[in-house]
Residue frames relative to the residue before (quaternion, step in Angstrom):
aa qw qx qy qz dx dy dz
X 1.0000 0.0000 0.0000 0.0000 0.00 0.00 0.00
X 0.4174 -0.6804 0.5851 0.1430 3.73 -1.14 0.55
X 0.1228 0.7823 -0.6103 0.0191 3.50 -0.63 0.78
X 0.4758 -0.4908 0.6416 0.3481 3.68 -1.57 0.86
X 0.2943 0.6709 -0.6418 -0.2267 3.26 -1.77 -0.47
X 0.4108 -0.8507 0.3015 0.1293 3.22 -1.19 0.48
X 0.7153 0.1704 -0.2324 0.6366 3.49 0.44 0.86
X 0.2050 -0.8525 0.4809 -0.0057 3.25 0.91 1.58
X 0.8968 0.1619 -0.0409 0.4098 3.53 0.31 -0.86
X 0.3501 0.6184 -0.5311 0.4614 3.23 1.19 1.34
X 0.7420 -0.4936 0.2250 0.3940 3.51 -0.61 0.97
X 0.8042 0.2938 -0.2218 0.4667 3.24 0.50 -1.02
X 0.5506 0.5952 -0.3472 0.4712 3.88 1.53 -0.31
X 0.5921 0.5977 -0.2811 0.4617 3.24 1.30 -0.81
X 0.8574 0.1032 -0.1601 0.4780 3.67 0.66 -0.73
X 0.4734 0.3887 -0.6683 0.4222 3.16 0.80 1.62
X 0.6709 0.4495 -0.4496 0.3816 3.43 0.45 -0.41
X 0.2824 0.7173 -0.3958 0.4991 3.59 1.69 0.36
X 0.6409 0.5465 -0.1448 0.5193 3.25 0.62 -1.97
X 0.7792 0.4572 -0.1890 0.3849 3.21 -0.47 -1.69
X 0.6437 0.5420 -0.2127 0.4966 4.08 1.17 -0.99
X 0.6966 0.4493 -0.2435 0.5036 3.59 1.32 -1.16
X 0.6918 0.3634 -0.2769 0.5592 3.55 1.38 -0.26
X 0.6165 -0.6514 0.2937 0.3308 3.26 0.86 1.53
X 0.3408 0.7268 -0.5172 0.2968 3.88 1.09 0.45
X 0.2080 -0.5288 0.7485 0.3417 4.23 -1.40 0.51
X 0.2679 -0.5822 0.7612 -0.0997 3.16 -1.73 1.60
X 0.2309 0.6740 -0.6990 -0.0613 3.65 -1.22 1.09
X 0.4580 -0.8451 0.2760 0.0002 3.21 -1.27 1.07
X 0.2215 -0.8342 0.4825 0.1494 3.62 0.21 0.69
X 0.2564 0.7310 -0.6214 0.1174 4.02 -0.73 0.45
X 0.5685 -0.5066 0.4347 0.4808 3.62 -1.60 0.67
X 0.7603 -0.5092 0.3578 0.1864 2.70 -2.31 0.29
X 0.6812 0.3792 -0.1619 0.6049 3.00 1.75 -0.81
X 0.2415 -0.8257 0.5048 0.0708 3.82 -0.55 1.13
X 0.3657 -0.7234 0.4756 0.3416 3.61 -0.68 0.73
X 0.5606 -0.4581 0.3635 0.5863 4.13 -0.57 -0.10
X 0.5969 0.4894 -0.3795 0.5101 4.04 0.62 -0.08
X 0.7316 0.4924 -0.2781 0.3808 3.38 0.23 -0.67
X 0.5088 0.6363 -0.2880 0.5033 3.17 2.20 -1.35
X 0.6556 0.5410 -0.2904 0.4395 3.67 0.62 -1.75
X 0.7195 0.3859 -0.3562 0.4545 4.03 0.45 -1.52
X 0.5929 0.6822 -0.3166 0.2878 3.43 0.88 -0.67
X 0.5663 0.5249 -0.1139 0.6252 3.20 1.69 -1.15
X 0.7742 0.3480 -0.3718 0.3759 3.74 0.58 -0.04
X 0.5978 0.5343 -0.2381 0.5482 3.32 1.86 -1.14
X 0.5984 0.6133 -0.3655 0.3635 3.99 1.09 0.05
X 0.5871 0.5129 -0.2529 0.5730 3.55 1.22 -1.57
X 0.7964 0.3243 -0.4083 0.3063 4.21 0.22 -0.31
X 0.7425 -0.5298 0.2804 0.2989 4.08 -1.11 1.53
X 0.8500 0.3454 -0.1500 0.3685 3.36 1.14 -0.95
X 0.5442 0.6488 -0.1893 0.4970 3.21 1.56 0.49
X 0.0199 -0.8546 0.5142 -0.0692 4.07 -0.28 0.94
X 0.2124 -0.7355 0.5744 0.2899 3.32 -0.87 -0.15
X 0.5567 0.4071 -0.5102 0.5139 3.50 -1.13 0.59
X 0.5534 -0.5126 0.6043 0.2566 2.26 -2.28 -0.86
X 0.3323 -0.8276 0.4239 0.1584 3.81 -0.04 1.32
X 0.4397 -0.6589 0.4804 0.3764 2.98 -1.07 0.02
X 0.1930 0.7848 -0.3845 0.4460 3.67 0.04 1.56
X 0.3284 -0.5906 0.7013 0.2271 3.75 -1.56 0.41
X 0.2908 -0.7015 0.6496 0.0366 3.20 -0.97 1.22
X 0.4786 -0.5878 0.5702 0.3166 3.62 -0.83 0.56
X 0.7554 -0.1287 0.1495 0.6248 3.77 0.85 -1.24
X 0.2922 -0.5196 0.7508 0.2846 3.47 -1.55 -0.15
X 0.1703 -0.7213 0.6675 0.0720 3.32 -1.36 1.22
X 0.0427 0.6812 -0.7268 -0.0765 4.07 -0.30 0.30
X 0.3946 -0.6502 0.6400 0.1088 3.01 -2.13 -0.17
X 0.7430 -0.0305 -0.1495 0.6517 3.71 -0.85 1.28
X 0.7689 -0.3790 0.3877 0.3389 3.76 0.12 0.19
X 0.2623 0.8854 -0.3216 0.2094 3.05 1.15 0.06
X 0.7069 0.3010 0.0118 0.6400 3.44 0.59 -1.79
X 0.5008 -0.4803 0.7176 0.0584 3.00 -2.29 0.86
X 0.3866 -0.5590 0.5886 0.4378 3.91 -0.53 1.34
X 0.2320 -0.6022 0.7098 0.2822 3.20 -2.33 0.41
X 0.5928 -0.6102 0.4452 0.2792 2.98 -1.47 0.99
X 0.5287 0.5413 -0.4824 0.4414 3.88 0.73 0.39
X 0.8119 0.2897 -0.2774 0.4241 3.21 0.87 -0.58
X 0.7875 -0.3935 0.3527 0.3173 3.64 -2.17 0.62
X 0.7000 -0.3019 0.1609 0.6269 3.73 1.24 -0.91
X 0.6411 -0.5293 0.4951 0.2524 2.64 -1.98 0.22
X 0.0537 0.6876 -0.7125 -0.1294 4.18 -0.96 0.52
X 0.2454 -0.6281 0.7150 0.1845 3.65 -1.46 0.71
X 0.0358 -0.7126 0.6751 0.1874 3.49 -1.33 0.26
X 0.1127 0.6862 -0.7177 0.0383 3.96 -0.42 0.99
X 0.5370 -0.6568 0.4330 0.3045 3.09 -1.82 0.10
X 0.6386 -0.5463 0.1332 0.5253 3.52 -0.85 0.69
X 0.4960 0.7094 -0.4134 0.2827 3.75 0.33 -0.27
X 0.7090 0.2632 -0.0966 0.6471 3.55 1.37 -1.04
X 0.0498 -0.7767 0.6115 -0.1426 3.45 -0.03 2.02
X 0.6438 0.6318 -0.3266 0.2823 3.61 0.60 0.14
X 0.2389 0.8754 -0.2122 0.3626 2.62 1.42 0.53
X 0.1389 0.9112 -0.3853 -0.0443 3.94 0.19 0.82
X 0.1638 -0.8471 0.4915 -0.1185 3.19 1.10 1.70
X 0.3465 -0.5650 0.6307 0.4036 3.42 -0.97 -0.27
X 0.7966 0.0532 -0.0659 0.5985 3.92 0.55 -0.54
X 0.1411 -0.7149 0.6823 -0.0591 3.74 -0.59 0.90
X 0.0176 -0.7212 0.6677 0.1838 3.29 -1.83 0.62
X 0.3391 -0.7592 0.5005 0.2412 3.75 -0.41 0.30
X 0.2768 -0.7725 0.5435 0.1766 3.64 -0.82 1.16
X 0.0746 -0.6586 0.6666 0.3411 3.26 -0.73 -0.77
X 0.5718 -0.4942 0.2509 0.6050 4.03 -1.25 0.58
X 0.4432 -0.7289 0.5214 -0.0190 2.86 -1.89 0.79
X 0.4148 0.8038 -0.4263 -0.0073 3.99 -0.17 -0.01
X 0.0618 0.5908 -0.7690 0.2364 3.66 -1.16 1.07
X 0.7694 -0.2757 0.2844 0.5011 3.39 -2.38 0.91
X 0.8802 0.2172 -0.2869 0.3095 2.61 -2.26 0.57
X 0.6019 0.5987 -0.4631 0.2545 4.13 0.64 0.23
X 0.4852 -0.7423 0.3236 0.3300 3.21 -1.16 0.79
X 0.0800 0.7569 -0.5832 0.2839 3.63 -0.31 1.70
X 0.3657 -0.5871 0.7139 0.1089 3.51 -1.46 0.01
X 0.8505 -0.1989 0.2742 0.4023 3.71 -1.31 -0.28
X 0.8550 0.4090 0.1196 0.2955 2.90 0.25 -1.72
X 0.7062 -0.0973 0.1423 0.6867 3.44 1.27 -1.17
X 0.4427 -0.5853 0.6005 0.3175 3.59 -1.70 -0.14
X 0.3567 -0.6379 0.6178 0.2903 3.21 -1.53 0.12
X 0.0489 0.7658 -0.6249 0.1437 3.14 -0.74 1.41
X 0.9174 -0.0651 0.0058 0.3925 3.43 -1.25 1.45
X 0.6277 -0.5360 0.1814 0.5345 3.26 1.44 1.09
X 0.6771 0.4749 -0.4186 0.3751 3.60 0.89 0.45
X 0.4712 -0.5536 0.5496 0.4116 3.62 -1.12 -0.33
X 0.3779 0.7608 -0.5261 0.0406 3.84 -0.51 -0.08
X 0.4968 -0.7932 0.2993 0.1858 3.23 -0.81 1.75
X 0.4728 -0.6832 0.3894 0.3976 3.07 -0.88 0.26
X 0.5640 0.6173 -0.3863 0.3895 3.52 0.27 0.95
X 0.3873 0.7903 -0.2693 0.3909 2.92 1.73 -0.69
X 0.4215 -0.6053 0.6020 0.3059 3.88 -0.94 0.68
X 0.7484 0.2991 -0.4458 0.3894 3.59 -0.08 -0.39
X 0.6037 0.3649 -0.4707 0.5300 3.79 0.79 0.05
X 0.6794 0.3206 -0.4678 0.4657 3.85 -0.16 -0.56
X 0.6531 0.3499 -0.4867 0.4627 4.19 0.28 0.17
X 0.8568 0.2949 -0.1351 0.4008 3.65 0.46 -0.78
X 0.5796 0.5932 -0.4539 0.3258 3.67 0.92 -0.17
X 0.1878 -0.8284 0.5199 0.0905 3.53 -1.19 0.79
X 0.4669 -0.7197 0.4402 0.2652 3.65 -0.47 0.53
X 0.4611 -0.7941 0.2350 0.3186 3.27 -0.41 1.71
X 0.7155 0.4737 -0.3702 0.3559 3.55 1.17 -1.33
X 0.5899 0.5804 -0.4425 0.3454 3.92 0.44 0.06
X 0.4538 0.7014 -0.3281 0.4410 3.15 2.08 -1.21
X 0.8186 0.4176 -0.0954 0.3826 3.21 0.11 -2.01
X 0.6352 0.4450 -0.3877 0.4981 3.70 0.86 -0.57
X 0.6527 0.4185 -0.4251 0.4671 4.01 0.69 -0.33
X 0.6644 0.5472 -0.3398 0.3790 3.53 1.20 -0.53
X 0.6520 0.5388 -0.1868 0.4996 3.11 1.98 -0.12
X 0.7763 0.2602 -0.2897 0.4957 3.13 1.21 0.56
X 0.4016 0.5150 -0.5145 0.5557 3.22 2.00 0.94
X 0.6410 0.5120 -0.3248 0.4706 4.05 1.01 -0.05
X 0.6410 0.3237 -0.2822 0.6361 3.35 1.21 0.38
X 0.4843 0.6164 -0.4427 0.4354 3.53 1.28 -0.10
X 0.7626 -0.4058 0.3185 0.3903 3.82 -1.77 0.08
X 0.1355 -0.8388 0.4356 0.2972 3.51 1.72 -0.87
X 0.0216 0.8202 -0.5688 0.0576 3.31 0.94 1.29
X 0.6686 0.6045 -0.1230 0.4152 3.49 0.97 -1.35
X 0.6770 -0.5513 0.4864 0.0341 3.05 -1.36 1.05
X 0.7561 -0.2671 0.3777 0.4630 2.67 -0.12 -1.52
X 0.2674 -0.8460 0.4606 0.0235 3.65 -0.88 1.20
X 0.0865 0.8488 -0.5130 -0.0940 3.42 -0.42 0.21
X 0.4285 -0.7247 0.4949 0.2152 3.56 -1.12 0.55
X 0.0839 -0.7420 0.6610 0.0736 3.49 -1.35 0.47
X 0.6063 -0.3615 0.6553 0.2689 3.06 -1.90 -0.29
X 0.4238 -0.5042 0.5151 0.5485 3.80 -1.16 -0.15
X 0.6546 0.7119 -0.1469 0.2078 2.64 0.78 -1.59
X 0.8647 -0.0501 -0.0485 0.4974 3.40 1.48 -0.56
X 0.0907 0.8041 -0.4465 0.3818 2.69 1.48 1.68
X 0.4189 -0.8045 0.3612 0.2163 3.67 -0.78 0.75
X 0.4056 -0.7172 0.4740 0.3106 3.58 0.04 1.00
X 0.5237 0.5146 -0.5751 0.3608 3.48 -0.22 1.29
X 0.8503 -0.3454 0.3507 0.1865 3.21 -1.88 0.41
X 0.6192 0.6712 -0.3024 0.2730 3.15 1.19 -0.77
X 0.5984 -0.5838 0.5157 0.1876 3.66 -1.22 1.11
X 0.8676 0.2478 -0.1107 0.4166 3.51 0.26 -1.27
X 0.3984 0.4096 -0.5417 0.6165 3.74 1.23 1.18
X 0.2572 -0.5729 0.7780 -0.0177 2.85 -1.60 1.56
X 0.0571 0.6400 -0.7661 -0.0145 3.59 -1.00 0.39
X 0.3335 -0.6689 0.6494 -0.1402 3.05 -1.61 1.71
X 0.2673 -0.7308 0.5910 0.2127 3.71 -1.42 0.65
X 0.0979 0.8812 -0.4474 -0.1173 3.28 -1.08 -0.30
X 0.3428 -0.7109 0.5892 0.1731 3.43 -0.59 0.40
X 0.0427 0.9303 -0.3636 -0.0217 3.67 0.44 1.50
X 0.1906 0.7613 -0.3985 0.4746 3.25 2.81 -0.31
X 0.8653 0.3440 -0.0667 0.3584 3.60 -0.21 -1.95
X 0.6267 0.5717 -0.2250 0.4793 3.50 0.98 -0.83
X 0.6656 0.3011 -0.2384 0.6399 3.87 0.64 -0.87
X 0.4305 0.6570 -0.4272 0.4478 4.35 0.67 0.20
X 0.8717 0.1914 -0.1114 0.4371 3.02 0.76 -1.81
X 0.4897 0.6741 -0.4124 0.3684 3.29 1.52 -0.18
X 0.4417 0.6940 -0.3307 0.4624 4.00 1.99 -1.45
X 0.9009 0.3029 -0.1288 0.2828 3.18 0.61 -1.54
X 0.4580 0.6445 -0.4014 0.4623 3.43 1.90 0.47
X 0.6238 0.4776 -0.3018 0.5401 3.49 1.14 -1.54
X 0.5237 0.4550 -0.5114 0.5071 4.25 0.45 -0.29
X 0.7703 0.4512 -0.3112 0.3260 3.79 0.12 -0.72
X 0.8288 0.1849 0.0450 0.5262 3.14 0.99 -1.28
X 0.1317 -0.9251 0.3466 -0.0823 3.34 1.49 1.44
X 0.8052 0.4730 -0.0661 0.3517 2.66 0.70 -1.77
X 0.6113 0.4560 -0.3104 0.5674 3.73 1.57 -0.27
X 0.7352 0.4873 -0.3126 0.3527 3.13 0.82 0.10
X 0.5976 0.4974 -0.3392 0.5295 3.39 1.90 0.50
């Protein structure tokens, strides 16, 4: 399948079209004109792989994917999915996924805490160690609901841990292992510091 997306080489665009590439999908990619030195680096991995372009091709797209609302559906593609995060419900997408905060390589953060949704919020914090989800599980399920029948509306993501005990199709509820996961993430930002300011 063939998918638009839109901010290709913003953290969280970067590892779905990651996703979407490991499930043998052609990814073309939309991003601003002006790149940050991250965006330059993700840009430099998501270029070197066969199944990946920039632009817009000439082509049916299964979907356009944008981010926070960003993007106008393209008319090559079947439809439009938004992914924002659950905080910004106001959205009137035709298909919408709901994040909850997110964090894996490449997020915008510092020592101490991430930046998340124009705030600062540490990584210790109870409302991140109950709700935060690791991005590459995030993005690989988001990659096989975009190849899915796309019965659904709208999706949203959980913890187990604070997932509602109902019936409901469009709650994903995710594990994690946030002890081990924020360890190796400490010990990526130490390596690769300097893309991450």
């Amino acid at each position: 399948m063939r998918f638009l997306v839109s901010q290709c080489y913003s953290w969280e665009g970067y590892h779905l079209v990651q996703a979407l590439l490991e499930d043998g999908h052609e990814v073309s990619g939309l991003h601003e004109q002006t790149l940050s030195d991250r965006e330059t680096h993700l840009s430099m991995y998501l270029g070197r792989h066969a199944m990946f372009r920039e632009g817009v091709q000439d082509t049916d797209y299964k979907a356009h994917v944008s981010f926070f609302g960003t993007a106008k559906r393209s008319a090559e593609s079947q439809q439009h999915v938004d992914i924002s995060y659950a905080t910004d419900d106001t959205s009137e997408q035709e298909k919408q996924i709901l994040l909850p905060i997110l964090y894996g390589e490449w997020m915008p953060r510092d020592e101490e805490a991430v930046e998340w949704n124009g705030k600062r919020m540490l990584f210790d914090d109870d409302y991140f160690h109950r709700n935060a989800l690791p991005i590459k599980p995030v993005m690989q399920t988001i990659s096989k609901l975009l190849s899915g029948d796309g019965s659904l509306d709208k999706y949203r993501f959980y913890t187990k841990e604070v997932c509602p005990e109902q019936e409901d199709r469009a709650a994903i509820a995710l594990t994690r292992n946030i002890r081990n996961d924020l360890s190796a993430l400490h010990k990526h930002y130490a390596q690769f510091r300097f893309f991450y300011e």
